[in-house]
Each structure stands twice: as structure tokens, then as C-alpha cells.
N, C-alpha and C positions, 0 to 999 in steps of 0.2 A: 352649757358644757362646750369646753373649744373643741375644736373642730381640727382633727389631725390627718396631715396625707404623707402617709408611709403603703406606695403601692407595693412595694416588693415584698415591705409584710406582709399585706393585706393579700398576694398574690399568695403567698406561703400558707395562710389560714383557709383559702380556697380550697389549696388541692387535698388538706383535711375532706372540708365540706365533699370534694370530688368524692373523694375514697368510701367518705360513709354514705352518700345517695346511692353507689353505686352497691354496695352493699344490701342498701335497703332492698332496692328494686329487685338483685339477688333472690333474697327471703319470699319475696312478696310473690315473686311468681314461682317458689319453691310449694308456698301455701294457697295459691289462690284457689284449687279446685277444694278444699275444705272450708277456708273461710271467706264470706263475703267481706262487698269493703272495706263496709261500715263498722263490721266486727274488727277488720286488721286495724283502725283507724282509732276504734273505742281502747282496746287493749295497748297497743303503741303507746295511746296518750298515756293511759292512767299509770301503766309501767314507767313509761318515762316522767310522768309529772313526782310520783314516789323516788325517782334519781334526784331529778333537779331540788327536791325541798331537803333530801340528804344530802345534798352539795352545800348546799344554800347553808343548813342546820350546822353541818362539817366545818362549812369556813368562817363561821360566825356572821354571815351576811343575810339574815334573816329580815333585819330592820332596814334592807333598802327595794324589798318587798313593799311597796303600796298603790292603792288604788287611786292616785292623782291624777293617773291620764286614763282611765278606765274607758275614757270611749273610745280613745284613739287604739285601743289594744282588742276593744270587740270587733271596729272595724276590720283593722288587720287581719285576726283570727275567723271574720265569715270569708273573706276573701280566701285567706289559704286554707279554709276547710273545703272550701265549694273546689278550690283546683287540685287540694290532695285527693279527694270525692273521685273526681275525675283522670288523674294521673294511675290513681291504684286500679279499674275499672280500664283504662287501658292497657296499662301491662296486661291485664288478662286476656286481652283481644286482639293485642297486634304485636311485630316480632320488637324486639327493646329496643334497637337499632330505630325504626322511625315514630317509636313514644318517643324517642330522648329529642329527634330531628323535629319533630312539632312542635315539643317543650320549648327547644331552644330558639322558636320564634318569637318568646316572651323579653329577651335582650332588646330587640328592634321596639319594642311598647315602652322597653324600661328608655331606650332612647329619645325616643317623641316624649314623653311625657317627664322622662325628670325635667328638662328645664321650667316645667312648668308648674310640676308639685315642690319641686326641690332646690330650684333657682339653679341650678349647674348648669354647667358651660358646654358645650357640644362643640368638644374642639376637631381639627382634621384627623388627630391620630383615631379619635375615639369613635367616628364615624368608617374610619377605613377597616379597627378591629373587630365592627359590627358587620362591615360588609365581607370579608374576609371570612369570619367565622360562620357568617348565614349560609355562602357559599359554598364552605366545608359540608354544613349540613345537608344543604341540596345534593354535593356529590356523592357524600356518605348512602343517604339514603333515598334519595329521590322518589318519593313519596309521590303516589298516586291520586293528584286533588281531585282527577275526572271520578275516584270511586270512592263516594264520602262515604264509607261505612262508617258505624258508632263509633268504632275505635280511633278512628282518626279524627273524628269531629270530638268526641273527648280529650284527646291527646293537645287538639288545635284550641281547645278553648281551656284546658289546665294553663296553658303558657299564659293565656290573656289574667287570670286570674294569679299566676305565681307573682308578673311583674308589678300587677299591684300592692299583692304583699311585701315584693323587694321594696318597693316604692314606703309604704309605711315603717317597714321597717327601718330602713332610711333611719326617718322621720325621727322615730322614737331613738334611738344611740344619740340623738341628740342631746336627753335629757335625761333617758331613761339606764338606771345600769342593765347588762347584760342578762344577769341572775333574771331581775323583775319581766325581761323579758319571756325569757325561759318559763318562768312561772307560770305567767298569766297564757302563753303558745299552751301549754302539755295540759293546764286544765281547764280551757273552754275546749277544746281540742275532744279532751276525756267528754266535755258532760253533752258537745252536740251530737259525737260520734254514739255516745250514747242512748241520746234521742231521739237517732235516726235507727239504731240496732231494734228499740225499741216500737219504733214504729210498724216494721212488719211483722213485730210476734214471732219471728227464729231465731232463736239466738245459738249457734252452733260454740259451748264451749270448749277452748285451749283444750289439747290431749299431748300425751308424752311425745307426740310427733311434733305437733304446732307448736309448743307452747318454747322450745327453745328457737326457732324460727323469728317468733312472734316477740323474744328479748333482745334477740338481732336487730328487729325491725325497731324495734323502742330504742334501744342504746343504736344505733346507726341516725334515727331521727333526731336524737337530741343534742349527738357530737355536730350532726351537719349543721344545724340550727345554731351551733357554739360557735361554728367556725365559720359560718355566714355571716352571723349577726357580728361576729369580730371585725371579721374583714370590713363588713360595712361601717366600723365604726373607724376605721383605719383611714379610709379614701371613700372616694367618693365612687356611687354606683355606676357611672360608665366606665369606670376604671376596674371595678370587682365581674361585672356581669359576665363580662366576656371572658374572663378565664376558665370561667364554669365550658364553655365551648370543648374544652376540652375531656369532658364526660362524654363524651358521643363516640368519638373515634375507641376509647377504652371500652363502653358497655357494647361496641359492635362483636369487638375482639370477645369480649366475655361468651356474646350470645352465640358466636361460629364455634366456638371451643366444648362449651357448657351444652348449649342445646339448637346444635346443629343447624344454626340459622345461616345463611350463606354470605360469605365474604368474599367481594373483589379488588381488584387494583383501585379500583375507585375510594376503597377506603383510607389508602394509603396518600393518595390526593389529598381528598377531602379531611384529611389529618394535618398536611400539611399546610395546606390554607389554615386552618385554625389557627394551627403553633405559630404560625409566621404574624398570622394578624393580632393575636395575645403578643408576642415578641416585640412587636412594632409599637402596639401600646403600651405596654411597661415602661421599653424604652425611653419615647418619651415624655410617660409619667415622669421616670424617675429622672432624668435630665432638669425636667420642670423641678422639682423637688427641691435639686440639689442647685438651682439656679435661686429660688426661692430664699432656700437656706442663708446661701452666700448675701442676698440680699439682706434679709435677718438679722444676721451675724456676720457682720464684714471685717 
């Protein structure tokens, strides 16, 4: 499959992806004193895997559904079950503002490592919207690493586990259509989250309160996953990763409004480092692009 860089689209399918993470995480600590992880994780999938196969059925793209890269799609999916595990499990223990500042340590992984899963280039712009963005985060939230409580050592190690799954995922838009993604995410997703509700013998089910919550959290996982995996197939990951930066400064604003969590000047900073260091990479992505093109097509 060639290989397409249109960052400004790819930036446009992000702030989807922004909108419905944030969404999710919304839900999730709307519901987390009813349900455990494993349960919001098991229900999510299976609701959402029932979307994706009516999309799939919908647009008549059933037949680009197959099991050709089967392994390269388990690995993916333990990776990003082991850091959704962790990511949901945090929301419940510390305020959203420094889950999203820990999460977003998972860029810097996605940097060291793509040239070396993914052959890509680590150019100046794409190291300055890493460092730019990390920055933001630290002003944002300034996260206390002297007190590793659970929450934060969960939060700190969903990011190491998201970048790998950005990493495979990658991988897969190389070959793979978007749909078969989708598929194969919602139902290993379903039958581990499964395995795990299963394992301790409680299984708390959906009630008239949860259960619209719990469709949020499904249709919010599936659109972000639409509009990740898009992006990703648009440009290349050091060019997608760091827009996501800009989920932090939005779910601070949510969690001071929502649930009372406290906001400073410091948010307004550390907002600003973000936008400027996404602005600064776009930029010149899209210079590259459009220098590229002219090359192309002269």
C-alpha cells in the first residue's frame, strides 16, 4: 500500500480522535464507582465490535475483513489492552488533568522508537513539537514523581504501552484496510476484557444509569480509533502524535468546570507551548509536502 503525507488532514482526523478520548474519559469517571475496569473495557468492546461489523455489513466491506496479519493484530491489541487496563484504572485515582500529563509521555516513546520500528525520519521540527508539547504537559500538570502512588505509576506506564500500539498500528495502515482494523481492536478487545471480568467472579451488570454511559464510552472508542488509525494512515507518526498534545489543556478545562478540579495560569502556558509546538510541526510538514509535491509534479 503507498504511503500517503497529507499532515493537515491527518491533523483534522486528530482533533475527531481529541474530541471523542475526551469524551470517553468523561463517561468513564461518570461510571467508574459502579463499574470496574475490566467491565467498562468488556462492554465498550463488544458494543463497539456490534458498530464496526454494522459499518463493515453497511458499506459492503465485509470481504476486506481477514485474518492475513493475525499476529501482527494480537500483538497490537495485548499492548493496547494492557495500557487501556491501566489508563481506565487511572482516571479512577487521580485528577484527569495529570492521567492525560503521564499519558502524554507516550509521544517521546513514539519518538525514540519509530525510527526504529518504522524507518522514519526524526526531523528538527518533529523533535522541537515533542519537546514543546512534553513542556506543556509538565506546566499543565506538574505531576508529583517524588509520590508514586498507583495512579500515577498506572497512568506512567498506559503511555509506554499506548506508544506501542501507535507503533503497530503504524505498521498495519500499511497493508491493512482501516475497517479490518477496527474489527480485529473491538473483538480481542471484547473476549480479553472478558477474560479478565471473568476472572474474579463479579461481574456488575449495565443498569438504566450505566448502560447509556457505557454507549458513550463504546461509540467514543470506536470514532477515536476511526480517527487515529485515519490519521495514521495519512502521515507519518511523529507528525500525528503530537497533536493529540492537545487533549490535555481541553480535559484540564473540562475537569475545573465538571468536577471541581483546580486550574491555574499555568494551564494557559502550558496550552500555549502545545499549540505552538503542533503549529510549528504542521508547518513544516506541510511546506515539506508542498515542496515534495512540486517535485512530483513539476
Amino acid at each position: 500500500m503507498t504511503q500517503t503525507h497529507h499532515p493537515l488532514a491527518a491533523a483534522l482526523w486528530m482533533t475527531g480522535s481529541i474530541a471523542a478520548f475526551t469524551s470517553m474519559a468523561i463517561a468513564t469517571r461518570e461510571i467508574g464507582g459502579e463499574h470496574d475496569t475490566f467491565e467498562i473495557l468488556a462492554y465498550r468492546s463488544v458494543i463497539g465490535w456490534l458498530i464496526v461489523v454494522g459499518a463493515a455489513l453497511a458499506l459492503g466491506r465485509q470481504g476486506q475483513i481477514t485474518a492475513d496479519r493475525l499476529g501482527s493484530h494480537v500483538l497490537r491489541n495485548l499492548f493496547h489492552f494492557t495500557g487501556q487496563s491501566l489508563w481506565f484504572w487511572s482516571i479512577t485515582l487521580i485528577p484527569l488533568a495529570q492521567v492525560f500529563a503521564l499519558e502524554f509521555t507516550s509521544p517521546i516513546w513514539v519518538m525514540l522508537l519509530a525510527p526504529l520500528v518504522l524507518g522514519e525520519r526524526l526531523t528538527r521540527s518533529r523533535l522541537l513539537a515533542a519537546a514543546l508539547g512534553f513542556a506543556g504537559i509538565l506546566v499543565v500538570a506538574r505531576p508529583d514523581f517524588a509520590a508514586l502512588d498507583p495512579g500515577i505509576m498506572a497512568a506512567a506506564g498506559a503511555a509506554f504501552f499506548f506508544a506501542s500500539t501507535t507503533l503497530m498500528t503504524k505498521r498495519l495502515t500499511r497493508n491493512e484496510p482501516i475497517i479490518a482494523i477496527l474489527f480485529w481492536l473491538t473483538l480481542m478487545q471484547a473476549v480479553l476484557g472478558g477474560v479478565m471480568v471473568l476472572w474474579d467472579g463479579r461481574v456488575a451488570l449495565p443498569s438504566l444509569a450505566t448502560l447509556p454511559w457505557l454507549c458513550v464510552i463504546a461509540v467514543a472508542g470506536v470514532t477515536a480509533h476511526l480517527c487515529l488509525t485515519t490519521a495514521l494512515s495519512l502521515a507519518p507518526a511523529n507528525v500525528v502524535v503530537p497533536v493529540d498534545f492537545a487533549r490535555l489543556p481541553i480535559i484540564a478545562a473540562i475537569g475545573a468546570v465538571f468536577y471541581a478540579e483546580p486550574v491555574e495560569a499555568s494551564l494557559f502556558l502550558g496550552a500555549g507551548l502545545i499549540f505552538l509546538g503542533i503549529w510549528i510541526n504542521l508547518n513544516a510538514e506541510t511546506r515539506a509536502d508542498r515542496q515534495q509535491r512540486k517535485v512530483t509534479n513539476p
